[in-house]
C-alpha positions as CSV (number, residue, x, y, z in Angstrom):
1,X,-115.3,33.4,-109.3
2,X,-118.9,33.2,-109.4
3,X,-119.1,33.0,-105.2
4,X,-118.9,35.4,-103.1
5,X,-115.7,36.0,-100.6
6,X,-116.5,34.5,-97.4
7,X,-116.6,37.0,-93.9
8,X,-115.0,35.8,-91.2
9,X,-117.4,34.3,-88.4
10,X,-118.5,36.8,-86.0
11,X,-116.5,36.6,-82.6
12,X,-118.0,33.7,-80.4
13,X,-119.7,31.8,-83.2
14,X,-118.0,28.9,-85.1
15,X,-117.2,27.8,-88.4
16,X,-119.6,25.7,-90.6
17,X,-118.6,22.2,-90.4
18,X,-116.8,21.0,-94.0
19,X,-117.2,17.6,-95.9
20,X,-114.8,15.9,-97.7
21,X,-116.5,15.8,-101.6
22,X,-114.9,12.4,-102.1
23,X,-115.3,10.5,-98.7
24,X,-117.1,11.9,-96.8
25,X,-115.1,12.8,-93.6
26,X,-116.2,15.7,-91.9
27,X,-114.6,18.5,-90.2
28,X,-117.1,20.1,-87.5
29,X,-115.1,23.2,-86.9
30,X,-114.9,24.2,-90.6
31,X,-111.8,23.5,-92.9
32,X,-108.6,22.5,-91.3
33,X,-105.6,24.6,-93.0
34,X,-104.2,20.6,-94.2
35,X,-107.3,20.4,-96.3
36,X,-107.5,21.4,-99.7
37,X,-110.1,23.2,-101.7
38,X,-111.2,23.2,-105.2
39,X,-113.5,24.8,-107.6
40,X,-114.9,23.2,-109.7
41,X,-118.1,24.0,-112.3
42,X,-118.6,27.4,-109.7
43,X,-118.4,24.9,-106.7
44,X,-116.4,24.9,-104.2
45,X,-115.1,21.9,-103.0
46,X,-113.2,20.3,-99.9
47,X,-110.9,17.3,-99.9
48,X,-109.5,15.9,-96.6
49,X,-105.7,15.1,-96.1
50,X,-105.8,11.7,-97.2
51,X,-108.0,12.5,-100.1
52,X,-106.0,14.8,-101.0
53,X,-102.4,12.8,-100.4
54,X,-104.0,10.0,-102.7
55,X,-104.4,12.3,-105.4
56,X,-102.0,15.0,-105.4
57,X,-101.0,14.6,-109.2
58,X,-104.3,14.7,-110.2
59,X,-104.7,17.7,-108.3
60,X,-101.6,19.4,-109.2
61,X,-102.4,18.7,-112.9
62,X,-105.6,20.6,-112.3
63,X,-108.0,17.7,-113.3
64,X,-112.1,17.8,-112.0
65,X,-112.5,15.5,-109.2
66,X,-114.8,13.0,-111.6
67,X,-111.3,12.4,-113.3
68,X,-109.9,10.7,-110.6
């Protein structure tokens, strides 16, 4: 809410790369569309695949990242 809608990249330049808030993997070609992003406290956050698959209740049951 607090951050701004992102623009798409202009033509020919590419998309920040993206790390994973809980292990660290990184994606150089931004966020993959099996990634899954958060906000939490205003920030936004990315979780890879397997982050993500290990915590998917927690997730769904909308709990902050530091709760699981």
């Amino acid at each position: 809410m607090d951050q701004p809608t992102p623009r798409p990249a202009p033509p020919g330049t590419e998309a920040p790369s993206v790390v994973c808030a809980r292990c660290g993997a990184q994606s150089p070609a931004g966020a993959p569309p099996t990634w899954t992003c958060s906000v939490e406290n205003g920030t936004r956050q990315y979780f890879c695949v397997d982050c993500a698959r290990a915590n998917l209740r927690a997730i769904e049951g909308r709990l902050d990242s530091a709760w699981w």
